[in-house]
C-alpha positions as CSV (number, residue, x, y, z in Angstrom):
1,X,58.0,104.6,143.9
2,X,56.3,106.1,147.3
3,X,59.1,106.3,150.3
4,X,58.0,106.4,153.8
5,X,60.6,107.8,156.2
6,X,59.9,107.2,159.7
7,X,61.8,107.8,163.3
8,X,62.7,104.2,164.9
9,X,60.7,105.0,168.1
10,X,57.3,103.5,168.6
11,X,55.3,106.0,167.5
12,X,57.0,106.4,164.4
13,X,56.7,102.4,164.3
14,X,52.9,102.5,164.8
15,X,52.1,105.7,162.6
16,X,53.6,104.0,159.1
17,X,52.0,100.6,160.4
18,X,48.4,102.3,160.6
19,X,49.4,104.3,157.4
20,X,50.2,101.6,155.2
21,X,47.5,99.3,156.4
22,X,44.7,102.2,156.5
23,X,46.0,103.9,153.4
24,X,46.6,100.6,151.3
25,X,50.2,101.8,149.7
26,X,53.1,100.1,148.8
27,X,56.2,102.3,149.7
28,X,59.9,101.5,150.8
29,X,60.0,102.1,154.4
30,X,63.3,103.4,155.7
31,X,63.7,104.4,159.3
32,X,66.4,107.0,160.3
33,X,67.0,109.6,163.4
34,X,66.3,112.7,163.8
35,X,69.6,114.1,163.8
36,X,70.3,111.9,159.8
37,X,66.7,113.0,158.3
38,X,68.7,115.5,155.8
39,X,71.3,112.9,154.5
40,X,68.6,110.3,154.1
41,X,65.8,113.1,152.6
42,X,68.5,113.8,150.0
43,X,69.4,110.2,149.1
44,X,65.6,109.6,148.7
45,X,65.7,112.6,146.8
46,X,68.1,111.7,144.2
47,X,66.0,108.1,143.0
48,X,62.9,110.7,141.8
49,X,60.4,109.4,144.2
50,X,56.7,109.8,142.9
51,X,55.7,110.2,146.6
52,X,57.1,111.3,150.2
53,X,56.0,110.7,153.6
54,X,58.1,111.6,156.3
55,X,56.6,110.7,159.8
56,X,57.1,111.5,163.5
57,X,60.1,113.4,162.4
58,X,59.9,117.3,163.0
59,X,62.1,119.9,161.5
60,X,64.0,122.5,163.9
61,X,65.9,125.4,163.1
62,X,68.9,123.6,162.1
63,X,67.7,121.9,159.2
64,X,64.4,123.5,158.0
65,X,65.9,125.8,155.4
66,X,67.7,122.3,154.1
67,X,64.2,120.1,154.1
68,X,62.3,123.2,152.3
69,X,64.4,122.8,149.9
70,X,64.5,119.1,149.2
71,X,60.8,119.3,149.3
72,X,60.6,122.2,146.4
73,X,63.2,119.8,144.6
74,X,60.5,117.0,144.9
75,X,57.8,118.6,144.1
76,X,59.8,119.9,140.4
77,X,60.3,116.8,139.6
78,X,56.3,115.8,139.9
79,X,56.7,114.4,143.2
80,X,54.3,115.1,146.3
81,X,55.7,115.4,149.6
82,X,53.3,114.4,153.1
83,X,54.9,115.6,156.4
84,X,53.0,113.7,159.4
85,X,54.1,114.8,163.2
86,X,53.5,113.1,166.1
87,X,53.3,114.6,168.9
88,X,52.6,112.9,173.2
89,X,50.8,109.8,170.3
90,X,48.3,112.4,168.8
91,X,49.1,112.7,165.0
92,X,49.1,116.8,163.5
């Protein structure tokens, strides 16, 4: 299964909108904050995805070390990981 984890502001609202529609994929959705994305990347983590997206949620110094490492854990398992940023609405 493909999990999209999104930020519950608009632009993370819009981003997986377009992305589902324009990319044609069925995913779970899950929306979170910022300040929970390591808690829920780890629970997503732990039902073997097949694929990660995380939108318009952007690592800091606090947790980068943490989500580099869930990511490597992923991609062990045969899973692919996406990062999308959005930054002032233009996507990166």
């Amino acid at each position: 299964m493909s999990y999209i984890v999104t930020h519950t502001d608009i632009d993370g609202v819009v981003t997986v909108a377009l992305y589902i529609y324009l990319a044609d994929e069925d995913a779970k959705v899950i929306f979170t904050e910022p300040y929970s994305i390591n808690k829920v990347l780890y629970k997503v983590y732990k039902r073997r995805p097949r694929k990660v997206a995380p939108f318009d949620l952007e690592p800091n110094s606090d947790n980068i070390d943490f989500i580099a490492g869930i990511a490597e854990l992923i991609h062990s398992k045969g899973g692919a990981i996406t990062w999308l940023i959005t930054m002032n609405g233009i996507l990166s």
